[in-house]
N, C-alpha and C positions, 0 to 999 in steps of 0.2 A: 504493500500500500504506500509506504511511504517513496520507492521509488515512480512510482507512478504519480504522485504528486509531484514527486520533481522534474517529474518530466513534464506535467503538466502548468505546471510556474514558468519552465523554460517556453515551451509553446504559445502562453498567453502574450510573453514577454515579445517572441516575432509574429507574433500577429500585430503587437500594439504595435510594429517598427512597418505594417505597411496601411494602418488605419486611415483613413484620410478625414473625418467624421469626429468632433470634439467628445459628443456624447459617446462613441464607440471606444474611444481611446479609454474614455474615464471607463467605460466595462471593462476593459481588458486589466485597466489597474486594480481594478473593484477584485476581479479574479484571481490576479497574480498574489493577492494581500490573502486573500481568503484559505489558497494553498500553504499561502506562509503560513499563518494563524492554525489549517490543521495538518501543517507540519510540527508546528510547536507541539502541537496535542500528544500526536502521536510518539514523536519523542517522548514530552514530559511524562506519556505514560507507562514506554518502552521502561524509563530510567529509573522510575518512580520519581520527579522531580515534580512539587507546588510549584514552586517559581515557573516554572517552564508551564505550565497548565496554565497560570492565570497570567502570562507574557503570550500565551496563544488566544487565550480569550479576549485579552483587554486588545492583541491586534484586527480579530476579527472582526471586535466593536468597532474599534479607531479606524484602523485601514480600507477595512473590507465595505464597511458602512457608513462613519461617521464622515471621512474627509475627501471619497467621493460625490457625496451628497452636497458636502460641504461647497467641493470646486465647482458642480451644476450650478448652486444659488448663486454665488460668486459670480460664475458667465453669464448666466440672463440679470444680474444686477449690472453689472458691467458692460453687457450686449456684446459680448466676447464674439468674433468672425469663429463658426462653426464647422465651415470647410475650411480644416488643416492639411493641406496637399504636401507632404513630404521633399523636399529641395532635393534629395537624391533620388537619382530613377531607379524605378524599380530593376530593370535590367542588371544594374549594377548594387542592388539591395540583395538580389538573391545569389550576385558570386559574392558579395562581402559579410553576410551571414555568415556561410557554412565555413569562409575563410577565418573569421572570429570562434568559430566553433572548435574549427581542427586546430588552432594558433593557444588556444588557451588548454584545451587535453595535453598539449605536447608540453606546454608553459608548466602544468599543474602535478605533469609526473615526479618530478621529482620531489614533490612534496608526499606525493602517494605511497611512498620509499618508506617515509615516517613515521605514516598513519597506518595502523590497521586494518581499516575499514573505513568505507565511503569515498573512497577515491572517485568516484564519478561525481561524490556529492558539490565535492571541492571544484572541480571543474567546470560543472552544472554553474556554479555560485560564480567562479573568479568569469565565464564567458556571459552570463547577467549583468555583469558590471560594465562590462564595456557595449553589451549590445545596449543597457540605459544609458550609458555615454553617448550612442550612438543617436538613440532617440533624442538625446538633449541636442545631438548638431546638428539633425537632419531639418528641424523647423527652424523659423524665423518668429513663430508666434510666441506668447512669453509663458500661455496652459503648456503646453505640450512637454516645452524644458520644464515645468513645473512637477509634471506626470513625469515625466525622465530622472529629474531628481529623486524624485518617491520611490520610482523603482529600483534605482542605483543604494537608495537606505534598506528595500526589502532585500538586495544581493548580499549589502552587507550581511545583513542580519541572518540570513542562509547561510552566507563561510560562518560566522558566528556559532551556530546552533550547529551545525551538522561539521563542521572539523575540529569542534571543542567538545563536545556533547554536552551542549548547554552551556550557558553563560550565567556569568552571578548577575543576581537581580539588581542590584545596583549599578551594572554597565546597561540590562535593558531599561534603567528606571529612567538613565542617561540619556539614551537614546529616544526612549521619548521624549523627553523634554526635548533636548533636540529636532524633534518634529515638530511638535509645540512651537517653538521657536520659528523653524520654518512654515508655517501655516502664516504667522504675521508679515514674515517676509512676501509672503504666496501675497496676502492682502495688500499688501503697499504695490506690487509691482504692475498687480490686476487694476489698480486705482490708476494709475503711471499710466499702464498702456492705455485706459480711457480714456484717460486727458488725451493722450496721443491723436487718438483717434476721431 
């Protein structure tokens, strides 16, 4: 189960990288949180770990439902442009994918060396990272790198959980706050681009 989430975190993640659709992109983020969240589960259950239980629930709340919801209200207050068309073409979206895919398994082996187990998971997680980098270049709009950052925090938080087996509650209390903080930023920038506009 839990590899089959992973794999399905990875999938939501390239689909958001060919969404063209603001409301589409915010599902795809809504989803990729949601696998976080019961990934956490399933770990914190594998490990027997509370912390890891309620870091998977408070993400499904926060992530999965609270700060997509949040970013919709946010764009129709702001009347955010809805068609977000991608600045790279797709042609060359689907050779620079699989290139970031096979670039980071070869990047992550030698850590695989040191780990026991999960060697995909670390992979899974480090080519997340760069494909949300990749989402944050590919727009010009300021949602989209917004959504890109978010998911570049859920990559983290997968090497996190899955090549430490689990993290103390205190680096995930951090990390939200962290997001917390970034939500204000999200606000000021979404204010920006109206004026802009």
């Amino acid at each position: 189960m839990i590899d089959f989430l992973i794999g399905l975190f990875l999938a939501s993640l390239i689909v958001a990288l060919f969404t063209s659709r603001l409301y589409r992109l915010l599902f795809w983020y809504s989803l990729n949180s949601l696998t976080l969240g019961l990934l956490a589960l399933f770990i914190g259950e594998e490990l027997d770990d509370k912390a890891m239980l309620i870091t998977g629930i408070a993400t499904i709340v926060i992530k999965a439902a609270g700060i997509p919801y949040l970013l919709k209200y946010l764009s129709q207050k702001f009347h955010l442009v809805r068609q977000i068309q991608p600045e790279i073409k797709v042609q060359y979206a689907i050779i620079l994918i699989p290139a970031i895919l096979v670039f980071t398994f070869y990047l992550s082996e030698p850590i695989t060396h040191m780990i026991r187990s999960g060697s995909n998971d670390i992979a899974v997680s480090i080519s997340s990272l760069f494909l949300s980098l990749l989402l944050m270049m590919e727009h010009k709009n300021v949602a989209p790198k917004i959504i890109g950052f978010l998911c570049m925090e859920n990559a983290l938080f997968l090497l996190g959980i899955t090549a430490t087996d689990g993290m103390p509650m205190l680096v995930e209390l951090g990390i939200f706050f962290d997001l917390l903080m970034a939500i204000v930023v999200i606000n000021l920038l979404l204010h920006k681009e109206e004026a802009n506009q």
